[in-house]
C-alpha positions as CSV (number, residue, x, y, z in Angstrom):
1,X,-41.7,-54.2,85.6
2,X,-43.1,-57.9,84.7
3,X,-40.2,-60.5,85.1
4,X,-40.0,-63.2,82.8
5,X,-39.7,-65.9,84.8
6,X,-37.7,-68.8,84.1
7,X,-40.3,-71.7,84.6
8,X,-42.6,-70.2,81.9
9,X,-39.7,-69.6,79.5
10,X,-38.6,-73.4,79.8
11,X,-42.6,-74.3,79.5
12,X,-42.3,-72.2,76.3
13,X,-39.3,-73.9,75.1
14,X,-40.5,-77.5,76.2
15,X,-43.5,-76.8,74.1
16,X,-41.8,-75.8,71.1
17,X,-40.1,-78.7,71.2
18,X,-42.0,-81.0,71.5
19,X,-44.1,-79.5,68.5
20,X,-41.4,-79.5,66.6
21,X,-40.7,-83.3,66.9
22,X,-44.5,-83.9,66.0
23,X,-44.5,-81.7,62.9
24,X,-41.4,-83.4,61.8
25,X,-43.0,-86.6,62.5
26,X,-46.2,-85.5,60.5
27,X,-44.6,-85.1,57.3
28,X,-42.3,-88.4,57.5
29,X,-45.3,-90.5,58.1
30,X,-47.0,-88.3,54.9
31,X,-47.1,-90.5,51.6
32,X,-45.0,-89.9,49.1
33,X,-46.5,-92.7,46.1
34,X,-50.0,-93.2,45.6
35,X,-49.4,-97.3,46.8
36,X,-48.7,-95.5,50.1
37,X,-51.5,-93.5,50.4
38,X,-54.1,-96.0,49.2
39,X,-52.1,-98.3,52.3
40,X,-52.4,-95.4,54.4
41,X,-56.3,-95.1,53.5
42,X,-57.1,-98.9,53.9
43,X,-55.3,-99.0,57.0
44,X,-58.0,-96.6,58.3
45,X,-61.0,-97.8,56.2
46,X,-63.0,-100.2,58.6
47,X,-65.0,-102.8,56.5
48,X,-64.6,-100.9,53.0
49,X,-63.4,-103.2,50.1
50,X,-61.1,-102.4,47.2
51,X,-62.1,-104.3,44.7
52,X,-63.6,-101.4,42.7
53,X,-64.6,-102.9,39.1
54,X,-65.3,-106.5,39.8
55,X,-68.9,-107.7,38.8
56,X,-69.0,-104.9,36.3
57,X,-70.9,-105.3,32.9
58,X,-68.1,-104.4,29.5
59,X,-70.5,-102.4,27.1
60,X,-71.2,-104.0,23.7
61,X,-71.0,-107.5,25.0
62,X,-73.7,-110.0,24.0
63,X,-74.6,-112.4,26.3
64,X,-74.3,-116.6,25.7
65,X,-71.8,-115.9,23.1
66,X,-68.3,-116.6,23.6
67,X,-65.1,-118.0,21.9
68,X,-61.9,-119.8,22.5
69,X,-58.7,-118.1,23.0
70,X,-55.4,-119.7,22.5
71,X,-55.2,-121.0,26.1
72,X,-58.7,-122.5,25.8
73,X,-60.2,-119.5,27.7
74,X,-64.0,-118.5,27.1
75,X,-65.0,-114.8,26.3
76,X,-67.8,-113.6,25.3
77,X,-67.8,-112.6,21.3
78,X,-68.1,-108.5,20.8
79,X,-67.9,-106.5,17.5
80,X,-65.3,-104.2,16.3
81,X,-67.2,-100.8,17.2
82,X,-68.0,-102.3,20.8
83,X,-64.5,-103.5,21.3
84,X,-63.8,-100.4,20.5
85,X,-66.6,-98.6,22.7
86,X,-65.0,-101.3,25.8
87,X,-61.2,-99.8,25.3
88,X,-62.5,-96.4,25.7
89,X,-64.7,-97.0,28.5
90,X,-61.8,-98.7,29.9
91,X,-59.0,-96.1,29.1
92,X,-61.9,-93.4,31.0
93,X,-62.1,-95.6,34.1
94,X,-58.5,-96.0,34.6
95,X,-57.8,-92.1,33.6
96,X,-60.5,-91.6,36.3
97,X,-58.9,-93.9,38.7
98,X,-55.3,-92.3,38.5
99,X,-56.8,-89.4,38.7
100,X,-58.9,-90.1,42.1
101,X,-55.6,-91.9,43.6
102,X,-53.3,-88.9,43.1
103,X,-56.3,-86.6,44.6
104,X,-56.1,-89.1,47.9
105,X,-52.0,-88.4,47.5
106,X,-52.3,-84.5,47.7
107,X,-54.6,-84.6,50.3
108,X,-52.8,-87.2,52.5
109,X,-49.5,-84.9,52.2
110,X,-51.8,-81.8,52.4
111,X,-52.3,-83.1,56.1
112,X,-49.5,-82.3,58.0
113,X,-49.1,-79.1,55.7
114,X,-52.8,-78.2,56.4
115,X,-52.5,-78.5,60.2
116,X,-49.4,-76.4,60.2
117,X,-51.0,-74.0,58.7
118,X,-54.6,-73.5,61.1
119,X,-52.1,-73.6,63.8
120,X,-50.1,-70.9,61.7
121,X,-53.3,-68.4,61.1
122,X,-54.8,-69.1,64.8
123,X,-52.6,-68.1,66.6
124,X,-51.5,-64.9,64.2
125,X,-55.0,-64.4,64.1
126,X,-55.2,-63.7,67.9
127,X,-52.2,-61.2,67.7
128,X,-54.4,-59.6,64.9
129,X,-57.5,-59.5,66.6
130,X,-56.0,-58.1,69.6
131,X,-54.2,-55.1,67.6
132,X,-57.7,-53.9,66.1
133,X,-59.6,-53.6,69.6
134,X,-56.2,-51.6,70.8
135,X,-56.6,-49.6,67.9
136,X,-60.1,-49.2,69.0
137,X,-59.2,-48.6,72.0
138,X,-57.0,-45.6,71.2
139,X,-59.5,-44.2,68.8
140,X,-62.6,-43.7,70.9
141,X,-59.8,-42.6,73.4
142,X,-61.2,-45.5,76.0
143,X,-60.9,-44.2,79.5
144,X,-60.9,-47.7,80.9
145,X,-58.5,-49.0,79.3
146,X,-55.3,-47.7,79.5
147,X,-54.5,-49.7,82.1
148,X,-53.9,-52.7,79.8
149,X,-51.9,-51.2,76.9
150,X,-49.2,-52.6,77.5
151,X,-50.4,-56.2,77.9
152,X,-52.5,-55.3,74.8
153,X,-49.0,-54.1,72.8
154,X,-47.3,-57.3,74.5
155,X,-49.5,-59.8,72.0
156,X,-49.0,-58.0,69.3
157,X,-45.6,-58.0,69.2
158,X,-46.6,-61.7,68.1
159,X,-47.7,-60.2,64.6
160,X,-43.9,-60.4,63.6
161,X,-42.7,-64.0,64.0
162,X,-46.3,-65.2,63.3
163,X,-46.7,-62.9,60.1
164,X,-43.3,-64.3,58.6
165,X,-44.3,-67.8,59.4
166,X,-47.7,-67.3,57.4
167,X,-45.7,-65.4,54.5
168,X,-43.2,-68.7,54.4
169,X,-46.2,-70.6,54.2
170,X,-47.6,-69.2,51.6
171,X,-44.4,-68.8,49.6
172,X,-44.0,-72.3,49.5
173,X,-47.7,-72.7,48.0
174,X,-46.4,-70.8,45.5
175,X,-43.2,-73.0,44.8
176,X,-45.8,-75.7,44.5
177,X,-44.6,-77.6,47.7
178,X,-47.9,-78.0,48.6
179,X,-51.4,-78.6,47.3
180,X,-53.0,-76.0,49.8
181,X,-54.2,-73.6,46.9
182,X,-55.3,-75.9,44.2
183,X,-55.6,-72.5,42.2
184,X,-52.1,-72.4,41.8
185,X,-51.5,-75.4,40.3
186,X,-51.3,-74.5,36.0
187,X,-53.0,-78.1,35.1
188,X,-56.1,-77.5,37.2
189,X,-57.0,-74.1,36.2
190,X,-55.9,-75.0,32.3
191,X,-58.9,-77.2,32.9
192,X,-60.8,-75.0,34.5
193,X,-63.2,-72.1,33.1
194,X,-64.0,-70.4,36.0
195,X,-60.3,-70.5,37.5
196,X,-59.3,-68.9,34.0
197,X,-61.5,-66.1,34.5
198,X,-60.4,-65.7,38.1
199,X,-56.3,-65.7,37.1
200,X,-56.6,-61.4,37.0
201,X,-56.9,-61.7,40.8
202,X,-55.8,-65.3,42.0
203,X,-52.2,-65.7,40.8
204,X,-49.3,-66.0,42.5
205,X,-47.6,-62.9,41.7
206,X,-50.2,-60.6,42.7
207,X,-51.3,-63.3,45.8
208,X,-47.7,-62.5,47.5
209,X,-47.6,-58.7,46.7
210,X,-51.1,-58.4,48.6
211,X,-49.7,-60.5,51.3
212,X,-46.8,-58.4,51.7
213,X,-48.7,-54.9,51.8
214,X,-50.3,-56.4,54.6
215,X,-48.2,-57.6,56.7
216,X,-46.1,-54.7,56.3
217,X,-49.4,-52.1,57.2
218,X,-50.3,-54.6,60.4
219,X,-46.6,-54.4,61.4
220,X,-46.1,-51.2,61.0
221,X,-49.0,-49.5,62.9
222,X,-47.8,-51.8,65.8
223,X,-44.7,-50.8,65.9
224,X,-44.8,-47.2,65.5
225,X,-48.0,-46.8,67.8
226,X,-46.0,-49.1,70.3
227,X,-43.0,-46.1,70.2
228,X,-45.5,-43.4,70.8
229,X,-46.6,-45.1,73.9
230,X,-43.6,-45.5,75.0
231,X,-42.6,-42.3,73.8
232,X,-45.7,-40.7,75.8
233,X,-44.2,-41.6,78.8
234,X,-41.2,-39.9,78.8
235,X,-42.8,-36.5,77.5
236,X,-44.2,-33.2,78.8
237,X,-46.9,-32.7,76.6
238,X,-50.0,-35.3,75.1
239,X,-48.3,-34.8,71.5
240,X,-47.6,-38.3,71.2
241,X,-50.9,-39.3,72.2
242,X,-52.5,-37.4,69.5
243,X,-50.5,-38.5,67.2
244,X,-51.5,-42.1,68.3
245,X,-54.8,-41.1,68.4
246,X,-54.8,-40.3,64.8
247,X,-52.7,-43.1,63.4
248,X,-54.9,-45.5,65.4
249,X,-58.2,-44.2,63.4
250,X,-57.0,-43.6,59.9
251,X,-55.1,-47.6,60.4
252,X,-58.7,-49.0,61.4
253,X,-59.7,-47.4,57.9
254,X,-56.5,-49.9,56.4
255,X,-57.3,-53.2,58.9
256,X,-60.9,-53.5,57.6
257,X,-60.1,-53.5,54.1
258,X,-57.1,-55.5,54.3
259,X,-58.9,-57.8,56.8
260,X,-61.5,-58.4,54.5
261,X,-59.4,-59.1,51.3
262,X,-56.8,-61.3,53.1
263,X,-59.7,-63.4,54.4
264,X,-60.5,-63.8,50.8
265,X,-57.0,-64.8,49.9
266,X,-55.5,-67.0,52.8
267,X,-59.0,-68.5,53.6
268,X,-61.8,-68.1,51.0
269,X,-59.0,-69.3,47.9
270,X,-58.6,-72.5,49.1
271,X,-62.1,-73.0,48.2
272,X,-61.8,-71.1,44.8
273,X,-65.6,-72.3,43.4
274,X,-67.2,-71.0,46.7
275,X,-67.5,-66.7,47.8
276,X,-69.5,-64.9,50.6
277,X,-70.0,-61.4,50.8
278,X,-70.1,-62.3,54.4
279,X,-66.8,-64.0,54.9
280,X,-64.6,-60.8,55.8
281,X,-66.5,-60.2,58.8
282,X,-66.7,-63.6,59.3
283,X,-63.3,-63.9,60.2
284,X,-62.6,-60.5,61.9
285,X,-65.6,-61.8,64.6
286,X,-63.8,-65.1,65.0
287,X,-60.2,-63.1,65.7
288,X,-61.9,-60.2,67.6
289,X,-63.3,-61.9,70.2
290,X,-59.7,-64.8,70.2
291,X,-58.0,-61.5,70.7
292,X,-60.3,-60.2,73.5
293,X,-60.3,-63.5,75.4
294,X,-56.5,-63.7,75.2
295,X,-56.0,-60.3,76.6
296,X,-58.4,-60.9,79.7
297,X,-56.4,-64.4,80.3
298,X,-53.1,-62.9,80.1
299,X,-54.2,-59.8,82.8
300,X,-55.7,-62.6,85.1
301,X,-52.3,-64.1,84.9
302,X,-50.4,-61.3,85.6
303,X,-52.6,-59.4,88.1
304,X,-52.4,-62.9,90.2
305,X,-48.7,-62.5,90.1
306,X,-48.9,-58.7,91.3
307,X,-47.9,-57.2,88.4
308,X,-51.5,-55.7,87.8
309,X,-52.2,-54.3,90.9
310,X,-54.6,-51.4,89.5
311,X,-56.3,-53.5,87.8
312,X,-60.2,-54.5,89.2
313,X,-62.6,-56.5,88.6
314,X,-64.7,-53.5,86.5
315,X,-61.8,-54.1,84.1
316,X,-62.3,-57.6,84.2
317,X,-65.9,-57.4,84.0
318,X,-65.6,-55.6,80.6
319,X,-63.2,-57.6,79.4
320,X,-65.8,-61.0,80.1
321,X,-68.7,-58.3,78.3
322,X,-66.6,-58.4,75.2
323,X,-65.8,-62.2,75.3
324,X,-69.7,-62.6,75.8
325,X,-70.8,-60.1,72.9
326,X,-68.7,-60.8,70.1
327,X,-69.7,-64.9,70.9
328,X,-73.3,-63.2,70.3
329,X,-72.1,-61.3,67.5
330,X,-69.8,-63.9,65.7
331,X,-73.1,-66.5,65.8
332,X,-75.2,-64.0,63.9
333,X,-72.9,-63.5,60.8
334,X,-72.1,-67.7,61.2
335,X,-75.5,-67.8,60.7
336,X,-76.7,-65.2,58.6
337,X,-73.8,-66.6,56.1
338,X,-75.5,-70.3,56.8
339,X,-79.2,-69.3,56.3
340,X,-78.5,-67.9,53.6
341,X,-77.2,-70.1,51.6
342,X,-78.9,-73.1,52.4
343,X,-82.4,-71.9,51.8
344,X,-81.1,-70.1,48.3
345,X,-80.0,-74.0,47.7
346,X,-77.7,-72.8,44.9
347,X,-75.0,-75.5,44.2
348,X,-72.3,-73.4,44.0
349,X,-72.5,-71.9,47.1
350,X,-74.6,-74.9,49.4
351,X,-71.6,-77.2,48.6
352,X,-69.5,-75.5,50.9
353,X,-71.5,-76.7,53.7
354,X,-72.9,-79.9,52.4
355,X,-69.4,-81.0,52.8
356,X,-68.6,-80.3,56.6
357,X,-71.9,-81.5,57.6
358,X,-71.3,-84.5,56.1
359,X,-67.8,-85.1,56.8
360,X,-67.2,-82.8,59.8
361,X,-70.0,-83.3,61.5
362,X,-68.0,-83.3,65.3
363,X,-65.8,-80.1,64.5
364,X,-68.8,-78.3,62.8
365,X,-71.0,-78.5,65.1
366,X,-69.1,-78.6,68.0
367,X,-67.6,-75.6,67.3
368,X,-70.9,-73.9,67.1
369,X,-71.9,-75.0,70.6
370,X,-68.4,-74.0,71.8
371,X,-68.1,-70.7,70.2
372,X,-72.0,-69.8,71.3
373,X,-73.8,-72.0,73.4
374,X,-71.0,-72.2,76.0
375,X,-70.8,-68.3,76.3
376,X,-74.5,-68.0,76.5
377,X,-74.7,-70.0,79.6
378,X,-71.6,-69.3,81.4
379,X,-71.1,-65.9,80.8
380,X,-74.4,-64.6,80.4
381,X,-74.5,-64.2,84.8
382,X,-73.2,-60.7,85.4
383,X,-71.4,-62.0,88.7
384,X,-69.7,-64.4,86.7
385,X,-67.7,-61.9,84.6
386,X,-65.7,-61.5,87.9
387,X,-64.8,-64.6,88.4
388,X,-61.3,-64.9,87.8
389,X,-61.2,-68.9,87.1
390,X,-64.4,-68.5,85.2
391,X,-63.5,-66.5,82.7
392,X,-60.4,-68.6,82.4
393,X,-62.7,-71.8,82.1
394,X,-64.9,-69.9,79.6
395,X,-61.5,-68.3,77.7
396,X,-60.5,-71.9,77.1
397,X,-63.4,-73.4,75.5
398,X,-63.7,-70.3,73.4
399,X,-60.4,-70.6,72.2
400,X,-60.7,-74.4,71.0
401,X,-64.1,-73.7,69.6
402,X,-62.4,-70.9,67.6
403,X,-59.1,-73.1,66.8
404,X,-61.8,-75.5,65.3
405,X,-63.5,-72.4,62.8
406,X,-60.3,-72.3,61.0
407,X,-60.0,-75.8,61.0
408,X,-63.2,-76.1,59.5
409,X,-62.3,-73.7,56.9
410,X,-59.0,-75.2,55.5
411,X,-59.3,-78.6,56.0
412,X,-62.2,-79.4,54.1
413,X,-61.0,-78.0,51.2
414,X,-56.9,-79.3,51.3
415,X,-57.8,-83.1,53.2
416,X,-61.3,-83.4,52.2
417,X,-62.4,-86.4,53.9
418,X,-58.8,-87.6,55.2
419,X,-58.7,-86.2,58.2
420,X,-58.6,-86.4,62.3
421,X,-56.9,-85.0,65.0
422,X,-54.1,-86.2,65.6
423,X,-50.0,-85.6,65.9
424,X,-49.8,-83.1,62.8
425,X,-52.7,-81.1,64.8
426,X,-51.4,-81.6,68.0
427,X,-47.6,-80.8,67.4
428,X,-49.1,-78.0,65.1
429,X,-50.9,-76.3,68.0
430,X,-48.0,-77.0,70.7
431,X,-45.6,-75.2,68.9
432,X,-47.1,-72.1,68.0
433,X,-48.4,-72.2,72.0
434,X,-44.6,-72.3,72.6
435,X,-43.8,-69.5,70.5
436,X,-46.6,-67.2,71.1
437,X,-46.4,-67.2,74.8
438,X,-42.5,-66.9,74.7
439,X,-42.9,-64.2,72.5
440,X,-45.5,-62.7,74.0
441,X,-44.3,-62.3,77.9
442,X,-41.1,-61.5,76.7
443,X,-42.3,-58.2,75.1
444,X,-44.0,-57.4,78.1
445,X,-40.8,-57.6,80.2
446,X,-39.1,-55.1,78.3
447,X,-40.6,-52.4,79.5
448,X,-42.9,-51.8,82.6
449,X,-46.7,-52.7,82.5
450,X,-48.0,-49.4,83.6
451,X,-48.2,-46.2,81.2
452,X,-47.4,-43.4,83.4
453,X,-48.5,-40.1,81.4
454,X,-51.6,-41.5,79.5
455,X,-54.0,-38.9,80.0
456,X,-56.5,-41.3,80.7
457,X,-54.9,-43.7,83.1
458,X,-56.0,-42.1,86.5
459,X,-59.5,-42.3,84.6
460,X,-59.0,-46.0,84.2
461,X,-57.5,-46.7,87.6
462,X,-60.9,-45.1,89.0
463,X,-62.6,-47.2,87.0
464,X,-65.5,-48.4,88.8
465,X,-69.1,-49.2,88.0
């Protein structure tokens, strides 16, 4: 049985901590007027003036005439109507103005929300990822896998701490403590057509219900799947493995619909304008393969600790053939999505990238040589799959490349051009590191690594190729 040691629960611990501080600090420093965020922005701006509306021309005016006023001031002489035509253009500009300031102050304290919240879905999104190739797994009734149930039901125990953290989230969208969802907020969508028209689906209500169902259906076939295992064990017959085995397919019919529409909701909404047909497997590609690369890092950790010892490099090998193919296949629906939108050119839809290649250019298309280039080259060397520090390399840069897809899907839309990575992002990501590997190892030390009565696990110690 895997022992939990001490020096990786206090590096759990140290990192949660330390998170903690930064997240705290993230939303101190966050404005709370619009004079502070319009500080906060010119502190940042390099060269970029703020005299907005010097120099510029008052309609109606006539030039060369002018008159006196009581303190022997010049003006210039304008008529009733264009004195009248000046207030209104005024009273526009400086409706306009309070209007652009208290955008900048939403997305300023969007920040620290909006990093808390990538870190949030990341990391949930491994534990996710990982419980749809188990289920997989336990479908096609995988000979070769067996061997790494356990680690598999280990990160998904994640899916419980992680899921109520993303629930909270989202709960306190709803109570407006946050400008995440700009579709919840009544003034914008009383202004809004195409919000009004949307209100059936996106409202808060209905938003939180959907959540729930959700959570509760990804929860659920963990938990109960994870008792037959164990249960499997323990018993003379393969009943509980059929039973799994059945479970396991009729859930993967649940997870792709659900996938698909909570993609839609946490992800898609925040952009409420913008839709792809695409986006659902989008996001399961990006998880899938976070999942996949997690699992093969965790069994290299544990196999070089001895808890592993059936475990080879054909396991290993597979695991790396994964990691490679679903970088291949994640690039072709990125793309597919991309191509097809930009040569349609339809404003709607092309605005969604217009604005992270202009004001994400380093995340957007770093993240693309991350999530595919990088595999490509190092992984694409059969030898290399069996590489145990290789794979770990390649698992790391895979991981951050993926970190930075969900970044660039919420940020644009809740910081706009306010952004950068700094403490929120940072504390954001060390904490949920914390928590997920606490979590995580301490699942797996409850019970021991190796099923014994799989029906398939003398198949997947053989497993050679």
């Amino acid at each position: 049985m895997y022992t939990f040691s001490n020096r990786l629960r206090i590096g759990s611990f140290i990192l949660m901590a330390v998170g903690l501080i930064g997240i705290a600090i993230g939303f101190i420093s966050a404005p709370s007027t619009v004079e502070e965020a319009k500080a906060m922005v010119a502190s940042h701006a390099e060269g970029h003036g703020g005299d907005h509306g010097d120099g510029h021309a008052v309609p109606g005016e006539t030039e060369g005439e002018v008159h006196m006023d009581e303190a022997g001031m010049q003006h210039p002489t304008v008529g009733m109507g264009a004195e009248v035509e000046h207030g209104n253009a005024l009273a526009h500009d400086q409706e306009h103005e309070m209007s652009h300031d208290e955008h900048l102050l939403h997305q300023l304290q969007n920040r620290p929300w909006s990093a808390l919240y990538v870190a949030a879905l990341f990391f949930f999104f491994i534990a996710l990822g990982v419980l749809a190739f188990y289920a997989i797994q336990r479908a096609a009734q995988a000979g070769w896998s067996p061997l790494l149930f356990r680690v598999m039901e280990g990160i998904t125990a994640y899916l419980v701490p992680g899921g109520i953290i993303v629930f909270v989230i989202l709960l306190l969208s709803v109570l407006h403590l946050n400008h995440i969802f700009v579709w919840m907020d009544p003034e914008v969508v009383a202004h809004d057509e195409l919000l009004q028209g949307k209100q059936g689906y996106l409202n808060p209500t209905f938003f939180l219900i959907r959540a729930a169902i959700f959570l509760a259906g990804w929860i659920f076939y963990r938990e109960y799947s994870r008792k037959l295992s164990l249960a499997q064990d323990e018993a003379t017959d393969n009943t509980n493995f059929v039973k799994n085995f059945k479970w396991s397919a009729a859930f993967l019919v649940f997870y792709l619909v659900t996938e698909s529409i909570m993609s839609w909701d946490w992800i898609m909404s925040v952009d409420p304008h913008w839709f792809s047909t695409l986006f659902g497997w989008y996001v399961f590609a990006s998880m899938f393969v976070s999942g996949i690369t997690v699992i093969a890092m965790v069994v290299i950790y544990l196999k070089s600790r001895g808890y592993l010892p059936d475990v080879n490099d054909s396991h290993l090998h597979d695991l790396a053939k994964f990691m490679f193919g679903i970088s291949i296949f994640w690039t072709y629906l990125w793309f597919a999505q991309f191509m097809l939108i930009w040569y349609a050119d339809i404003p709607e839809e092309v605005t969604y990238f217009v604005t992270r290649i202009d004001d994400y250019k380093l995340p957007f298309f770093g993240m693309i040589v991350m999530n595919f280039l990088f595999p490509i080259l190092v992984l694409m060397n059969s030898d290399y799959k069996r590489v145990n520090w290789f794979v770990v390399m390649a698992g790391i840069i895979i991981l951050l490349g993926h970190y930075l897809d969900v970044f660039n899907m919420i940020m644009p839309a809740t910081v706009g051009d306010q952004w950068y990575i700094g403490i929120p992002e940072i504390s954001s990501v060390l904490f949920f590191m914390g928590l997920f590997t606490f979590w995580i190892f301490r699942a797996m030390a409850t019970v021991p690594l190796q099923p014994k009565r799989n029906p398939f696990i003398e198949e997947s110690r053989q497993f050679h190729y």
